[in-house]
PDB file of N, CA, C and O in Angstrom, chain B, residues numbered from 101:
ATOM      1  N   UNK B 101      22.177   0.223  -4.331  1.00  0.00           N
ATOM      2  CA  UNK B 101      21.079  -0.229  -5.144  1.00  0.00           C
ATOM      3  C   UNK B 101      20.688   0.880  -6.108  1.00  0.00           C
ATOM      4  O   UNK B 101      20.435   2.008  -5.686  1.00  0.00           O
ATOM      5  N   UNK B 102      20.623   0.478  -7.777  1.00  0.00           N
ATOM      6  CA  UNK B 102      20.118   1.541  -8.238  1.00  0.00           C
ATOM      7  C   UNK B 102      18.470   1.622  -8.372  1.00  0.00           C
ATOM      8  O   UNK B 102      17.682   0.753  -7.998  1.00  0.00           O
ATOM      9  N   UNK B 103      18.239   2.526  -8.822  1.00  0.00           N
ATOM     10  CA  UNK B 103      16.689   2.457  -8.662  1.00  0.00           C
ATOM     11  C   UNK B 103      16.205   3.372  -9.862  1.00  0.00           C
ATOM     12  O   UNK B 103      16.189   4.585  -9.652  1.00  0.00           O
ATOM     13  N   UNK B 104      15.770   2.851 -11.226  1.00  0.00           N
ATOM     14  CA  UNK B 104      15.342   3.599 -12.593  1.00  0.00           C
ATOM     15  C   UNK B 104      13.777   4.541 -11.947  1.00  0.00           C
ATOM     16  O   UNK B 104      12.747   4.131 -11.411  1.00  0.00           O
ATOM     17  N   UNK B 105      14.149   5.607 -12.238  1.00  0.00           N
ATOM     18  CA  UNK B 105      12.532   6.404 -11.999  1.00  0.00           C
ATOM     19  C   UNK B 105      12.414   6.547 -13.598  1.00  0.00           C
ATOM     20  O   UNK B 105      13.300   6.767 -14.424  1.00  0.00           O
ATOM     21  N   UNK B 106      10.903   6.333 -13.780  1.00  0.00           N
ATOM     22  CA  UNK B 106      10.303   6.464 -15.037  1.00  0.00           C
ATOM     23  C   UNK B 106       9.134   7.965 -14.754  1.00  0.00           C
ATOM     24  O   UNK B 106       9.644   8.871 -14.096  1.00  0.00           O
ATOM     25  N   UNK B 107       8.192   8.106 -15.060  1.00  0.00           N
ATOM     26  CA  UNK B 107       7.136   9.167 -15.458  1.00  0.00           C
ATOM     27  C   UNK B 107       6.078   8.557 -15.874  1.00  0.00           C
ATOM     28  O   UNK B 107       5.816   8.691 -17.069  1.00  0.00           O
ATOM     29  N   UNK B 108       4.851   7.425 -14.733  1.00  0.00           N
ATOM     30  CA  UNK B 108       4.395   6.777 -15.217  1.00  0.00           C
ATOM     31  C   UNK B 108       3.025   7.262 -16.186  1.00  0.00           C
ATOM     32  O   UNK B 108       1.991   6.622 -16.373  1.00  0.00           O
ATOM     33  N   UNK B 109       3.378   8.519 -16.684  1.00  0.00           N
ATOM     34  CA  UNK B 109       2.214   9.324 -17.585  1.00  0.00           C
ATOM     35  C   UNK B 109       3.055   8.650 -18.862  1.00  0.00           C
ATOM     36  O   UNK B 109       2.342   8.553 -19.861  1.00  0.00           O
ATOM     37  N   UNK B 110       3.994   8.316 -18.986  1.00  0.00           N
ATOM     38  CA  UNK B 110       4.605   8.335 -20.514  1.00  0.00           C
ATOM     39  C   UNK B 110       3.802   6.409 -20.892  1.00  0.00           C
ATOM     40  O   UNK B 110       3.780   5.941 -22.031  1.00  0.00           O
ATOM     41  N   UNK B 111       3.425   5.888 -20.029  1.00  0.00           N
ATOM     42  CA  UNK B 111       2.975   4.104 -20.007  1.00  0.00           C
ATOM     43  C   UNK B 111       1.403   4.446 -19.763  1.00  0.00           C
ATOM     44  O   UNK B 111       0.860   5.406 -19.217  1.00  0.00           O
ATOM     45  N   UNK B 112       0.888   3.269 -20.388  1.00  0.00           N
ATOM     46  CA  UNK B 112      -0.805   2.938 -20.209  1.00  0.00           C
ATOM     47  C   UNK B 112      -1.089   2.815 -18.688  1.00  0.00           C
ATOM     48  O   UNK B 112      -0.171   2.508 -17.928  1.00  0.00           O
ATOM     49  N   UNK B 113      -1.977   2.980 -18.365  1.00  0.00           N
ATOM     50  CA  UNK B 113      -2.655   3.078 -16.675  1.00  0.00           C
ATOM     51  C   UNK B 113      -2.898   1.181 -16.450  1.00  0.00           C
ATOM     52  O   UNK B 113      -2.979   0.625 -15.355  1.00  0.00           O
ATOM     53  N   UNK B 114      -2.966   0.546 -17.703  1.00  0.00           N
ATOM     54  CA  UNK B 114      -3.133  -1.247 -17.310  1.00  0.00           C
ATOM     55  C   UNK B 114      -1.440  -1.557 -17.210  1.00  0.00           C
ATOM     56  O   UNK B 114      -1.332  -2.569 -16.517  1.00  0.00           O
ATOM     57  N   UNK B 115      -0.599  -1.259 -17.473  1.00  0.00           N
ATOM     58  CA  UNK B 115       0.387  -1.251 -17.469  1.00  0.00           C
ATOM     59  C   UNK B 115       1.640  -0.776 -16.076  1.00  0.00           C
ATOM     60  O   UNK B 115       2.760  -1.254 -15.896  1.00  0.00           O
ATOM     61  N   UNK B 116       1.001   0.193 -15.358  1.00  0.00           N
ATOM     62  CA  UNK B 116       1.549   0.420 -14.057  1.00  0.00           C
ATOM     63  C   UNK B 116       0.746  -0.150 -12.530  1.00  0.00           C
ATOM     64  O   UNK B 116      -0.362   0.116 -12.065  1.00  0.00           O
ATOM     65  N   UNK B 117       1.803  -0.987 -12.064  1.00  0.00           N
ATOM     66  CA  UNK B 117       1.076  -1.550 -10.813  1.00  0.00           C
ATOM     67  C   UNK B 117       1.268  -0.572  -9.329  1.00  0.00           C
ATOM     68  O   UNK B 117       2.277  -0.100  -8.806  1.00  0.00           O
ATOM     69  N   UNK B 118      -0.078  -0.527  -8.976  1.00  0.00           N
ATOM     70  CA  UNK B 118       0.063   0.618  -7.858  1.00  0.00           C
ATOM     71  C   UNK B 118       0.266  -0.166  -6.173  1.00  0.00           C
ATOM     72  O   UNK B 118       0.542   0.335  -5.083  1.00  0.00           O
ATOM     73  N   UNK B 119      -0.083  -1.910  -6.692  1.00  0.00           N
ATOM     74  CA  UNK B 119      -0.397  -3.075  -5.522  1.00  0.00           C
ATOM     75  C   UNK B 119       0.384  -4.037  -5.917  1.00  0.00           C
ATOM     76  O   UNK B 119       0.585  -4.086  -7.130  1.00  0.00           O
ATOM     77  N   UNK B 120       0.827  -4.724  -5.335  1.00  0.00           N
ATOM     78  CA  UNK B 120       0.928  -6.112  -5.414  1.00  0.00           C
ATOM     79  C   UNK B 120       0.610  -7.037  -4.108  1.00  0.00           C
ATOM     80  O   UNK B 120       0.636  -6.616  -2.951  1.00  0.00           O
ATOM     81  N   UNK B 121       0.278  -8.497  -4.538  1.00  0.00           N
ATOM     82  CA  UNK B 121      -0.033  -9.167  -4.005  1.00  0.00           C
ATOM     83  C   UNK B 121       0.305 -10.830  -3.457  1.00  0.00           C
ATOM     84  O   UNK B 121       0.108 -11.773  -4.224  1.00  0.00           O
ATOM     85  N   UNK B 122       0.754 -11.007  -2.255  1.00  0.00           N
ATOM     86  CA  UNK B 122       1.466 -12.411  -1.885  1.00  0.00           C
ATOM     87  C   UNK B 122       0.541 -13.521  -1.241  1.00  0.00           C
ATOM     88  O   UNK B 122      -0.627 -13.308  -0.916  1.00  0.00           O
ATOM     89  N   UNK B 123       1.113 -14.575  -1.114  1.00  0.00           N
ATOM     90  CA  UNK B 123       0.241 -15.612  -0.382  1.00  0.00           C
ATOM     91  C   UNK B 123       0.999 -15.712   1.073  1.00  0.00           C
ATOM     92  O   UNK B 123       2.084 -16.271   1.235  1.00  0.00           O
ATOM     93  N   UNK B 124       0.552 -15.337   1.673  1.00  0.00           N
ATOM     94  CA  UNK B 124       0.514 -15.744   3.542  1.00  0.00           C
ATOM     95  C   UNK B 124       0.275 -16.994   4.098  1.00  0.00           C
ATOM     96  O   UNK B 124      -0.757 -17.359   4.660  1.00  0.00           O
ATOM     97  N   UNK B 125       1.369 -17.676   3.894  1.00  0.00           N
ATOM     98  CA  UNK B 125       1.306 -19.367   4.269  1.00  0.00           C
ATOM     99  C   UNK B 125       0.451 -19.390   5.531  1.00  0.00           C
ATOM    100  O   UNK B 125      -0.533 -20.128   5.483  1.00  0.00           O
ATOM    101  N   UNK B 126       0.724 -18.521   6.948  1.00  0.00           N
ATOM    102  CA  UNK B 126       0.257 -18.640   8.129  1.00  0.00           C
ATOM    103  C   UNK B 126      -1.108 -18.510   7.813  1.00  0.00           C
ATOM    104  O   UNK B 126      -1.865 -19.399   8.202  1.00  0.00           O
ATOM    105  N   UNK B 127      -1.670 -17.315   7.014  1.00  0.00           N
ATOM    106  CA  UNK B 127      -3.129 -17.119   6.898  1.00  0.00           C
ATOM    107  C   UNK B 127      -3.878 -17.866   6.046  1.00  0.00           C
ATOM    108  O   UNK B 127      -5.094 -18.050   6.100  1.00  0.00           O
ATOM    109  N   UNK B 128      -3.023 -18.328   5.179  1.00  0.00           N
ATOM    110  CA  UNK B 128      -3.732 -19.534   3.792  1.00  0.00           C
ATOM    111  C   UNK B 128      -4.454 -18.866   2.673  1.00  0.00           C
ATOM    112  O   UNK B 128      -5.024 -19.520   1.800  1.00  0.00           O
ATOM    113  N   UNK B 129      -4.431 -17.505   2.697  1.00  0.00           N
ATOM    114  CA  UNK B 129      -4.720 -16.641   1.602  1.00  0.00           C
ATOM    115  C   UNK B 129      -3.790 -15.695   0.927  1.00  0.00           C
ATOM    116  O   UNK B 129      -2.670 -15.378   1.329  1.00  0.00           O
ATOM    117  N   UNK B 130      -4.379 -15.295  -0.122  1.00  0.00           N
ATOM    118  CA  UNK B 130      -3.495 -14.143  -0.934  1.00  0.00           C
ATOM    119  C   UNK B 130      -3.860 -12.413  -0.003  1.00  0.00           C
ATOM    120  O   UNK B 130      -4.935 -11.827   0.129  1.00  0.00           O
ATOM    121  N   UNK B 131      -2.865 -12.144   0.345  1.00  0.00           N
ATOM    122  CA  UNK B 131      -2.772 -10.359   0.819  1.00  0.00           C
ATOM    123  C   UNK B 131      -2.406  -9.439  -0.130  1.00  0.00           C
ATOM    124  O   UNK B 131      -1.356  -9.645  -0.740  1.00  0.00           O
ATOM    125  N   UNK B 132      -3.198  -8.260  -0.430  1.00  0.00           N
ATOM    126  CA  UNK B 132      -2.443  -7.190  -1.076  1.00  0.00           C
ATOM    127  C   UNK B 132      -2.234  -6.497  -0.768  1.00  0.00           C
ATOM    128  O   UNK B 132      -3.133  -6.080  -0.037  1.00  0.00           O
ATOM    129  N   UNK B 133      -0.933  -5.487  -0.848  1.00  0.00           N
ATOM    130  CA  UNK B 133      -0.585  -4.201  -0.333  1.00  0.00           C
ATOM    131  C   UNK B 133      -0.096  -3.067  -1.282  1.00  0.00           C
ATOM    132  O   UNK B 133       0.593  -3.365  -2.258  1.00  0.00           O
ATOM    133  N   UNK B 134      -0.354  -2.081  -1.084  1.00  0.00           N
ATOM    134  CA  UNK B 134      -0.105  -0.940  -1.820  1.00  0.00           C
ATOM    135  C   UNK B 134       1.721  -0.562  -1.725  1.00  0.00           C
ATOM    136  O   UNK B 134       2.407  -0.410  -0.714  1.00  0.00           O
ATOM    137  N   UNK B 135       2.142  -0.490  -3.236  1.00  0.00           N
ATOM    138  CA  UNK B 135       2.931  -0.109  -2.890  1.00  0.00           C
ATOM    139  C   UNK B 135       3.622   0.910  -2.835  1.00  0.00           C
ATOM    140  O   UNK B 135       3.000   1.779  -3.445  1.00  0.00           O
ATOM    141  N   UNK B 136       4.861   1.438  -2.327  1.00  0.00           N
ATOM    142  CA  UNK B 136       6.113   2.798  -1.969  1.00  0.00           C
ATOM    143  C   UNK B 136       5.909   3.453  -3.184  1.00  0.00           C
ATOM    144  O   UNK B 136       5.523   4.621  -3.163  1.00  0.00           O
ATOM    145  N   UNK B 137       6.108   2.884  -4.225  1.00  0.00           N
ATOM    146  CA  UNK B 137       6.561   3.720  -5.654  1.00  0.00           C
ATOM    147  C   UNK B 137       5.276   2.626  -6.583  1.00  0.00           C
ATOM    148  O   UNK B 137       4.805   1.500  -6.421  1.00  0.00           O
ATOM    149  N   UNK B 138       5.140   3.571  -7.415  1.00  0.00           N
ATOM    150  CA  UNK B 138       4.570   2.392  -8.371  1.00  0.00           C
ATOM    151  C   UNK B 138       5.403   2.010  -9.516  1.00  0.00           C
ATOM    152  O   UNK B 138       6.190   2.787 -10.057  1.00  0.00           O
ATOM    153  N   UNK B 139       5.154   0.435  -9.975  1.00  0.00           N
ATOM    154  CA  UNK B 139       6.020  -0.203 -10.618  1.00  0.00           C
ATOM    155  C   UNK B 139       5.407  -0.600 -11.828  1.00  0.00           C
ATOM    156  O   UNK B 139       4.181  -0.501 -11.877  1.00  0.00           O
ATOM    157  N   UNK B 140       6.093  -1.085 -12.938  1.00  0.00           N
ATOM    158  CA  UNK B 140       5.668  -1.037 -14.512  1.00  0.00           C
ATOM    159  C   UNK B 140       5.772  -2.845 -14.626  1.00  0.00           C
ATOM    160  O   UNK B 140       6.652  -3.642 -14.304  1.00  0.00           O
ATOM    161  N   UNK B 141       4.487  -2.987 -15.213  1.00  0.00           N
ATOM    162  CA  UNK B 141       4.332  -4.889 -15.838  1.00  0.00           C
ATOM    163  C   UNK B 141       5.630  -4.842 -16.409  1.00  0.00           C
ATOM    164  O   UNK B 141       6.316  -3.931 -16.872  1.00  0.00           O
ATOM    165  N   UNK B 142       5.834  -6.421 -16.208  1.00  0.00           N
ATOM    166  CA  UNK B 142       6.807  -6.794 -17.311  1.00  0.00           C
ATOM    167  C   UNK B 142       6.581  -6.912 -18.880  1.00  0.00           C
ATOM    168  O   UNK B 142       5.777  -7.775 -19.234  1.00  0.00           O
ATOM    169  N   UNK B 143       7.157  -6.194 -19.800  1.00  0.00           N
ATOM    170  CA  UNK B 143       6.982  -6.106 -20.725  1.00  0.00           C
ATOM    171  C   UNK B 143       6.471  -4.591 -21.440  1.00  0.00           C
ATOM    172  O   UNK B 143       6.481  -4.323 -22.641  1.00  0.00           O
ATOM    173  N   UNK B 144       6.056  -3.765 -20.375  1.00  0.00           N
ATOM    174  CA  UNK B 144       5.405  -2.538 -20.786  1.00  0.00           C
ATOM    175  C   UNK B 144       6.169  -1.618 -21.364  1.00  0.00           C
ATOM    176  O   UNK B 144       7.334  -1.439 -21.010  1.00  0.00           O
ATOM    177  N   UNK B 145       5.489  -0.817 -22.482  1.00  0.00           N
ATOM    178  CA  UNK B 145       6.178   0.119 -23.424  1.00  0.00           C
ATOM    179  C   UNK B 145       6.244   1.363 -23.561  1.00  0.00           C
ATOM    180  O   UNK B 145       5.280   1.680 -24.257  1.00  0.00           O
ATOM    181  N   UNK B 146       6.811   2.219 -23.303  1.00  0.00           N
ATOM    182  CA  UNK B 146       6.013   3.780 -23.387  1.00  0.00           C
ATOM    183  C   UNK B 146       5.686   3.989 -24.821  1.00  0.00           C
ATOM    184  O   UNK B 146       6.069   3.628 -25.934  1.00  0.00           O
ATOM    185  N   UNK B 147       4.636   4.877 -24.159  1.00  0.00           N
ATOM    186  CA  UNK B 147       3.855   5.460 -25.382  1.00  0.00           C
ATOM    187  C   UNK B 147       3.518   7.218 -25.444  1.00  0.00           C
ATOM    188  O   UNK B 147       2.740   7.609 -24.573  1.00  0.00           O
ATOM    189  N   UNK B 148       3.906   7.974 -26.142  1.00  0.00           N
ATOM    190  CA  UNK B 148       4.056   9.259 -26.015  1.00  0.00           C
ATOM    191  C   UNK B 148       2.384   9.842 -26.468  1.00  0.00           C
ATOM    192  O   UNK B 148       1.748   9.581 -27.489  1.00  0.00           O
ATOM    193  N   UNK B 149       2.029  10.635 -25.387  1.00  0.00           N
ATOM    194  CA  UNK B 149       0.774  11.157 -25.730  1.00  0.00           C
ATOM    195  C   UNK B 149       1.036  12.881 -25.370  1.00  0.00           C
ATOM    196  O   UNK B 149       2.029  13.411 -24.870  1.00  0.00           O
ATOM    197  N   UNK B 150      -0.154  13.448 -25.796  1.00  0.00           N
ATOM    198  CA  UNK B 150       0.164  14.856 -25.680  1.00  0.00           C
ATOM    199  C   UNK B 150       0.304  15.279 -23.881  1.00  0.00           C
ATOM    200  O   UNK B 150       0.591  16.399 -23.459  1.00  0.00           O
ATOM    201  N   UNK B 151       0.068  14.270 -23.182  1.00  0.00           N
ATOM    202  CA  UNK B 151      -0.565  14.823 -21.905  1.00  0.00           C
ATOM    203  C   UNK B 151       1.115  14.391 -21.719  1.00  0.00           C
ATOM    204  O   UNK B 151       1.202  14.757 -20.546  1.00  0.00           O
ATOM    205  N   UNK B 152       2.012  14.057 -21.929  1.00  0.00           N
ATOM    206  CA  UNK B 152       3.230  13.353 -21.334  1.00  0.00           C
ATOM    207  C   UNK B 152       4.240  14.111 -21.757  1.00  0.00           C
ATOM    208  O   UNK B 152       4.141  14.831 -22.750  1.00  0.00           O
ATOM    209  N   UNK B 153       5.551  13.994 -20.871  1.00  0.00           N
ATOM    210  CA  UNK B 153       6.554  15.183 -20.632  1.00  0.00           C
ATOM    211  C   UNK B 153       7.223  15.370 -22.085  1.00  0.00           C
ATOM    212  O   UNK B 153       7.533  16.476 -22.527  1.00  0.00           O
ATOM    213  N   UNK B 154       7.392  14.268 -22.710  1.00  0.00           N
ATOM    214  CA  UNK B 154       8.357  14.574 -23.786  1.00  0.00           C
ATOM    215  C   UNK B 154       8.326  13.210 -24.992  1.00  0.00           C
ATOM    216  O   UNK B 154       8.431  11.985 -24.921  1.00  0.00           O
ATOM    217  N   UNK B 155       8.092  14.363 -26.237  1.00  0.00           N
ATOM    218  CA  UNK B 155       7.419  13.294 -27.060  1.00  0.00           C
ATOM    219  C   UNK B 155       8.956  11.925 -26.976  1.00  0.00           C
ATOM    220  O   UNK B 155       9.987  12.258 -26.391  1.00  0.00           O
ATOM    221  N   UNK B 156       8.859  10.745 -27.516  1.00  0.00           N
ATOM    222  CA  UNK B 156       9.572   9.962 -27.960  1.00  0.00           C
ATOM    223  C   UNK B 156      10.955  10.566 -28.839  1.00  0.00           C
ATOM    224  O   UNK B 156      12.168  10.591 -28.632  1.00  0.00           O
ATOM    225  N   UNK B 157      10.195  10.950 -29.740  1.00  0.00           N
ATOM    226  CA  UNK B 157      11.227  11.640 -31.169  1.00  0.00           C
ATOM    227  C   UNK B 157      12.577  12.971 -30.743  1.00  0.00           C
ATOM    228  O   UNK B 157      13.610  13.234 -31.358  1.00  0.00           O
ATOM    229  N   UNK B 158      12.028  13.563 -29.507  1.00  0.00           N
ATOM    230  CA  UNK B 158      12.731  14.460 -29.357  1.00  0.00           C
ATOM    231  C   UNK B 158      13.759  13.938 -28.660  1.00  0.00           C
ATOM    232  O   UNK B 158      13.593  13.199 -27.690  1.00  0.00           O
ATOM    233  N   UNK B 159      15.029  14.334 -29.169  1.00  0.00           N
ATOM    234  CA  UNK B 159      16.607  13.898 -28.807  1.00  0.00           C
ATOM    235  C   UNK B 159      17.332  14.552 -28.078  1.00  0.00           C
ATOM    236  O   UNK B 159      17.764  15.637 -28.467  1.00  0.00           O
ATOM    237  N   UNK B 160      17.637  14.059 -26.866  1.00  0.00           N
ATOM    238  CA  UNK B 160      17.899  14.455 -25.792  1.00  0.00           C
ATOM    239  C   UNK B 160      19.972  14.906 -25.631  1.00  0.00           C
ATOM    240  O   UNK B 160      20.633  15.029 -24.600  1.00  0.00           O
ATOM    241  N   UNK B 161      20.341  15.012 -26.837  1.00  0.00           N
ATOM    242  CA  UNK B 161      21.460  14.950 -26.873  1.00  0.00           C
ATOM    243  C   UNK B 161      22.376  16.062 -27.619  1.00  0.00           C
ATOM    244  O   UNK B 161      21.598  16.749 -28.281  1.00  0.00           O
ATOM    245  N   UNK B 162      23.240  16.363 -27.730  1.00  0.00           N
ATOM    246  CA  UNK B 162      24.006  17.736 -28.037  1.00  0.00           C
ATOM    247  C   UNK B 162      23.938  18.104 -29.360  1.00  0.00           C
ATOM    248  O   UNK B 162      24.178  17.453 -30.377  1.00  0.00           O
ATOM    249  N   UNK B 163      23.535  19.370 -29.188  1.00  0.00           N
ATOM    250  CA  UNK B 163      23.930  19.544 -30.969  1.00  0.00           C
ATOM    251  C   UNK B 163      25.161  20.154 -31.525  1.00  0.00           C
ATOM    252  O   UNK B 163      25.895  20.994 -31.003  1.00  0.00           O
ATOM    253  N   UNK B 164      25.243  19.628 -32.578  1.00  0.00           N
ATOM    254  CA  UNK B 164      26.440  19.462 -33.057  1.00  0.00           C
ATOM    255  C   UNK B 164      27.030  20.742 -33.670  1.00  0.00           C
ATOM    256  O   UNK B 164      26.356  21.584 -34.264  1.00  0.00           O
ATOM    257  N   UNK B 165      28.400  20.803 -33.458  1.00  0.00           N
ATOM    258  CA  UNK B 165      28.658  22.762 -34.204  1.00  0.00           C
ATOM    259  C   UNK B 165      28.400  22.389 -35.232  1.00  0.00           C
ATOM    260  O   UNK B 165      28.823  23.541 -35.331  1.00  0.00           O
ATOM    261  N   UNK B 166      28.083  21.893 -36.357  1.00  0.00           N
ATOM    262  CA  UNK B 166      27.509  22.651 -37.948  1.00  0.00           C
ATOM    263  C   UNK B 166      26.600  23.407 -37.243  1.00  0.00           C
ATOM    264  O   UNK B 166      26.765  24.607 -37.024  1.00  0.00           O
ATOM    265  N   UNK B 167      25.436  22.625 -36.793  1.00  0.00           N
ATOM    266  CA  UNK B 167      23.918  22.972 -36.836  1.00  0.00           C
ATOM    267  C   UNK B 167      23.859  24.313 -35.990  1.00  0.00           C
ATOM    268  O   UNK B 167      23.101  25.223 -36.325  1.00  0.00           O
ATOM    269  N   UNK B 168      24.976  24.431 -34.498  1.00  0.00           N
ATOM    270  CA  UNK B 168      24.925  26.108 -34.315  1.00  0.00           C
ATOM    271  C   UNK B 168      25.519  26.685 -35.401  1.00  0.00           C
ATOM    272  O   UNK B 168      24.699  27.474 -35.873  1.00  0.00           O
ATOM    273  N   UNK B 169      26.132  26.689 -35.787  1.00  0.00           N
ATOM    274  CA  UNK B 169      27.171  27.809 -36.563  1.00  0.00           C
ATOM    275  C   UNK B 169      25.952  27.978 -37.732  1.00  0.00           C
ATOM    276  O   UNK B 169      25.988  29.072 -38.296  1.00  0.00           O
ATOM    277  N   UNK B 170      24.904  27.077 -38.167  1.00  0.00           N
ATOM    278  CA  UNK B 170      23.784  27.489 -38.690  1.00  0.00           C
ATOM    279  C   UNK B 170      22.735  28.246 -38.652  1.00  0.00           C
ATOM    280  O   UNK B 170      22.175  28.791 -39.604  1.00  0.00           O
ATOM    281  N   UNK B 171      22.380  28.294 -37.194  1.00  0.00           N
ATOM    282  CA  UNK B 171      21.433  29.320 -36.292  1.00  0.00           C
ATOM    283  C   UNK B 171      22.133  30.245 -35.852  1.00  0.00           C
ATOM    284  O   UNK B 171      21.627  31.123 -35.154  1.00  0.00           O
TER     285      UNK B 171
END
């Protein structure tokens, strides 16, 4: 099973679920429980703020020999 870890500082706080909640046929109500990891709404977007690991823009990928042979 894979399992994506995110950094839920980089997403809005309405946006990460820390609970979820089922219906208990035997009991006839809705239960909630806290859950293992916390998990992101469907649909949620990151959003880069100063408090968060790494802006959006910055590119996580190799640089290229021009740009050393420049520095």
């Amino acid at each position: 099973m894979f399992i994506n870890l995110v950094c839920e500082r980089h997403f809005r706080k309405e946006d990460v679920l820390y609970e979820t909640e089922f219906f208990d046929e035997k009991l006839g109500r809705i239960l909630k429980t806290a859950l293992a990891y916390p998990r992101l709404k469907e649909g949620a977007v990151p959003e880069w703020s100063p408090s968060s690991c790494i802006p959006p823009t910055t590119s996580l990928g190799r640089q290229s020999s021009e740009s050393k042979k420049e520095t």
